[in-house]
N, C-alpha and C positions, 0 to 999 in steps of 0.2 A: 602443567598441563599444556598442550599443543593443540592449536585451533587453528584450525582453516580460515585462512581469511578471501575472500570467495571474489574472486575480478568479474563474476557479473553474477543478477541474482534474478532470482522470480518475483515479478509484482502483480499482485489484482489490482486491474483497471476496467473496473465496469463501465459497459460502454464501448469499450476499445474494440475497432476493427483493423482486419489487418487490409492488407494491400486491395484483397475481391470485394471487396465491402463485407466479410462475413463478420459475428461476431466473435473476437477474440480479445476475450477479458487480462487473460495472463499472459503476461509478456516478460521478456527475459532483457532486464537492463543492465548496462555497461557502469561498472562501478565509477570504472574512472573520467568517461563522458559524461553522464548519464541521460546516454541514449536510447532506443530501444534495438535490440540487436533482433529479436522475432519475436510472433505472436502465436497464441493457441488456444483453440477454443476451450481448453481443460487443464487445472493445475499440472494433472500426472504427466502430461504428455510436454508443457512445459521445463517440468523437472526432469522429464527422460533426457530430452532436448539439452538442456545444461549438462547435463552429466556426459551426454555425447559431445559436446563442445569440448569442455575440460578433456577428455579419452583421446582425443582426434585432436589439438590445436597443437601440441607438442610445446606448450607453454609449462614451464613449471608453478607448480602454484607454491606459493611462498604458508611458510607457517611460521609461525613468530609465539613466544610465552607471552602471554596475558596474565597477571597475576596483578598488576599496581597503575597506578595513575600515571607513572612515568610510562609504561608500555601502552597505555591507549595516547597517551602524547603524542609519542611517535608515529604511529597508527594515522592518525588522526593528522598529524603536518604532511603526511602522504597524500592526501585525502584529497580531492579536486575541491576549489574556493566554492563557495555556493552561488558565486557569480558563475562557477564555469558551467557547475551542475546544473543550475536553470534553465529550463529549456526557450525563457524568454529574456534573457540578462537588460537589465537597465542598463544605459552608462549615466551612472549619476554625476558627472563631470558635465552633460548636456543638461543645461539647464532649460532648452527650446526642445524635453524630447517630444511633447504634445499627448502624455499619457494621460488620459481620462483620471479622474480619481477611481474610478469602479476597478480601470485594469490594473494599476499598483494598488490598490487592495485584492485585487487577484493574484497575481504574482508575490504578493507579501505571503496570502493563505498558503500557494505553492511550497515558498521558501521554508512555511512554519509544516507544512507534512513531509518536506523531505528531511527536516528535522527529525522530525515525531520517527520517522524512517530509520535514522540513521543510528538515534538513539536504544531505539529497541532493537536492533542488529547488534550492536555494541555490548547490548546486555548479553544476547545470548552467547559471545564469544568469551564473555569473562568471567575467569574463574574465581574472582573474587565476588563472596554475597555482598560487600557492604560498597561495592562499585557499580553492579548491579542494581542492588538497590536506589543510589542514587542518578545513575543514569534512567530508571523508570522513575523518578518522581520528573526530572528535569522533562523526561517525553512526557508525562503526564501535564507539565508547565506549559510548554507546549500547543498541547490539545486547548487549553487556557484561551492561549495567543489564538490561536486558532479560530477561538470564539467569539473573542472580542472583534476582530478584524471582520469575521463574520455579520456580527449585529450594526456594524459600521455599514458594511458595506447594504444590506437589506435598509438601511436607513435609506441609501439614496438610487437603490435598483428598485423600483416597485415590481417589478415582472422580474425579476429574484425572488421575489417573499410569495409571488403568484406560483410560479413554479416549482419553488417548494413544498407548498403544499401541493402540487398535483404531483409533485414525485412520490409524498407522504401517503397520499391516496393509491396509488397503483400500487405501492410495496403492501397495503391494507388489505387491497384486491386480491392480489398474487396469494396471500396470508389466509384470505378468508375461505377464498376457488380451493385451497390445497387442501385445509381442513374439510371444507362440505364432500371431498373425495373421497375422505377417509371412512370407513365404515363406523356405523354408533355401534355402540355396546349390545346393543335392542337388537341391532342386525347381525352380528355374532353369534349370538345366543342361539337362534333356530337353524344355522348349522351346526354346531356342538349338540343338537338335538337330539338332529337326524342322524350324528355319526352315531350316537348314541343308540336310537333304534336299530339302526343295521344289525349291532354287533348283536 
């Protein structure tokens, strides 16, 4: 089987604006910087976007057999270091960099979702189920790391753990305003009535 292997891709980042200050959640990153190449305020128009990139760049895009652990190797030694992909690199050789504990446990959580990223991209390009398989447990490992580094960091940000919850609250809000929109059952009913009577 023959897989696209894609030199830049669609990411959800809520939150994200683009240049005007608007909101632009999906943005189109550069596999091999990974930078942001543009933003959109909507998947589809995003994906349009890429796909007009790809049509217009007169790049060729490479496809490679995915079948075994030596083909994600190689893949993978391609791959930019995660010092490159980070969009904040430590140099760990400075020992005076002056990083707070809060920001390297922020740039750690980065490193562990561009992981969690890279691994579930890798799954769907591979046509083997039992490599798949194990590149979703590793991303699932991950999400893990993720967590821990999380409750670390909420130990020593107190307006982290405040803001949390007022993020947890407004997704509640959003959740509850969409529902009370929705018509009840009760209100249904006496138009199916009246079409009823018409007829």
């Amino acid at each position: 089987m023959e897989t696209r292997i894609k030199e830049s891709f669609v990411k959800h980042m809520p939150g994200h604006k683009n240049s005007k200050g608007e909101s632009a959640p999906y943005v189109i990153v550069s596999h091999e910087t990974g930078k942001i190449l543009s933003s959109h305020s909507s998947e589809s128009k995003a994906r349009k976007h890429l796909q007009d990139m790809h049509a217009h760049s007169g790049v060729s895009v490479e496809f490679r057999k995915i079948g075994s652990i030596d083909d994600l190797i190689k893949i993978a030694e391609d791959l930019p270091t995660p010092k490159e992909r980070a969009k904040n690199p430590v140099d760990t050789k400075d020992n005076d960099s002056n990083l707070e504990d809060s920001e390297i446990l922020r740039l750690a959580i980065i490193a562990e979702l561009d992981a969690i990223n890279l691994y579930e991209q890798m799954s769907e390009v591979t046509s083997s189920d039992r490599i798949k398989e194990i590149l979703l447990d590793i991303s699932k490992e991950e999400k893990t790391h993720v967590g821990e580094l999380q409750a670390l960091l909420l130990e020593i940000d107190k307006e982290q753990v405040t803001e949390l919850e007022e993020g947890k609250k407004e997704v509640g809000k959003d959740e509850k305003s969409s529902e009370d929109e929705k018509p009840s059952e009760d209100e249904k009913e006496p138009e199916e009535e009246s079409k009823e009577e018409e007829k």
